[in-house]
Residue, then its C-alpha position, 0 to 999 in steps of 0.5 A: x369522842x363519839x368517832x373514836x368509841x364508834x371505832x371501838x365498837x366497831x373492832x371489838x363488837x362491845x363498848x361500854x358507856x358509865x352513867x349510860x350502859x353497854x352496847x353490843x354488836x350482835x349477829x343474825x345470820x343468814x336466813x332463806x326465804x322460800x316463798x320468796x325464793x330469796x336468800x338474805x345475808x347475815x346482818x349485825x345489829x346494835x343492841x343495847x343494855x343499862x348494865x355493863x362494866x369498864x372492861x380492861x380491853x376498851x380502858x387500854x385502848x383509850x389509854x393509847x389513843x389519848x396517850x394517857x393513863x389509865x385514870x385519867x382515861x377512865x375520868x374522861x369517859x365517866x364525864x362523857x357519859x354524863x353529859x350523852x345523860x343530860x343531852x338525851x334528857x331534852x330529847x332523842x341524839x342521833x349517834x351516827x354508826x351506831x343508832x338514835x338514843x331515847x330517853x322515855x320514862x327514865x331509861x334509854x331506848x336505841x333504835x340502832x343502825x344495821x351494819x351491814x347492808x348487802x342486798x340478797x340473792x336469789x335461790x334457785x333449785x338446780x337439777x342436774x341430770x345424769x348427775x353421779x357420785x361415787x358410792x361405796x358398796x362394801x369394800x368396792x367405790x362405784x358411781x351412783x348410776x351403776x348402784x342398781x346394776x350392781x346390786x341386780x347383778x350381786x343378788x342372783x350369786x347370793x342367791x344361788x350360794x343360799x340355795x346350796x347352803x339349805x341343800x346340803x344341809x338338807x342332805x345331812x339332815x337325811x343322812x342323819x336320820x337314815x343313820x338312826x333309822x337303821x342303827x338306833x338311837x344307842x350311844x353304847x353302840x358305837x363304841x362297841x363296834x369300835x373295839x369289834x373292829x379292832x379286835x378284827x383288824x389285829x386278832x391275837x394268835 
């Protein structure tokens, strides 16, 4: 029997225990330690609650292993748990896969047993030189190393088109102020030596 519920909980990471409670395989995962420059792998532990109920997946899997029925198997674990009850009230029992029951002040206490047990790795920082990758500068892939080179050799055409910009703008800002020193401020004006200009180009006869 306890092989048999190791096995489960070893495959389906929960068993659950009548009179007893709920086991749990739970995960720690893995954890660098720089001062020690070591890096530990994920561990899975067994944790242990009073509470719980039967679920269907651990009654089906007791049916099929002792090819009976679902009655008779939910009858046969509650008597198991019964007697794991007794045996811990005249001490600790060691549950091999699984930990070293307790039973202290009417309650169960696990110290449970690691399932996995990989040793861990050294970490070290790697520094490669001259190492690049590709970079994409607007609509163009180039490799790190180059990033620099091309933004030194980007700027000076940016900067000339801005200095060309302000210039010309600068020279209509001129021409309009001339044009309005000259003319006046008079939007009449305009139209009017429209209509002179025409009346000069077609005279009437």
């Amino acid at each position: 029997m306890f092989d048999l519920l190791t096995k489960y909980l070893h495959q389906y990471h929960q068993l659950y225990i009548p009179s007893i409670g709920s086991f749990v395989v739970v995960e720690q995962p893995a954890r660098l330690e720089f001062a020690e420059r070591l890096i530990y792998p994920p561990t899975f532990g067994i944790h242990y609650k009073a509470e719980g109920r039967l679920p269907d997946t651990q009654l089906e899997y007791l049916q099929e292993e002792w090819e009976t029925d679902a009655a008779t198997a939910e009858n046969r674990l509650q008597q198991f748990g019964r007697q794991l009850k007794e045996r811990l009230a005249s001490g600790s029992f060691t549950w091999p896969g699984i930990g070293i029951l307790h039973y202290r002040q009417n309650r169960i206490d696990l110290e449970g047993t690691p399932l996995v047990h990989l040793s861990p790795v050294e970490a070290h920082k790697i520094i490669r030189e001259n190492a690049q990758h590709t970079v994409l500068i607007g609509e163009q892939e180039v490799q790190s190393g180059d990033v620099a080179g091309y933004i030194q050799d980007s700027a000076p055409k940016q900067s000339v088109l801005v200095i060309i910009g302000w210039i010309l703008l600068g020279l209509a800002l001129l021409f309009l102020a001339y044009y309005f020193y000259k003319e006046g401020f008079r939007p009449e004006s305009t139209g009017t030596r429209t209509r002179a200009m025409a009346s000069l180009a077609y005279p009437i006869w």
